[in-house]
C-alpha angles and dihedrals in degrees: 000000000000109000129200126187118249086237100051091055106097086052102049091032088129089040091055093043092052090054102039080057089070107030138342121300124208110225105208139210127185084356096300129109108250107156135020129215126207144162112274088235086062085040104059090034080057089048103055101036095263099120119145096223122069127172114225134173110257084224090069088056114107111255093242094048076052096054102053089041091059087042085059090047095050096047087045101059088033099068094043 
């Protein structure tokens, strides 16, 4: 996640916009992250539920889906 100081915002105000645009962007203060900013479509995608992104278990895959996924993992390590 791109971070930008508290301090440095009113600097870099076009800079955080432009990457918020694209994905989160953690807003910092004495070094740690202490506010996000995001587009208002993530946000209300966040807000009802609708978000793109969903963590599962890969147990719960189905052991075909599996099988091809550790095919591509393999392939992929192998020709490095």
């Amino acid at each position: 996640m791109k971070q930008f100081a508290a301090g440095d915002l009113t600097r870099n105000t076009g800079d955080l916009f432009e990457a918020a645009a694209v994905a989160p962007v953690a807003i910092t203060k004495h070094r740690k992250p202490r506010f996000v900013v995001m587009s208002m479509e993530r946000y209300k995608a966040l807000a009802i539920g609708r978000g793109s992104q969903v963590a599962l278990d890969v147990s719960d895959m189905p052991a075909e889906l599996g099988n091809l996924l550790d095919k591509g993992i393999e392939v992929h390590f192998r020709d490095r």
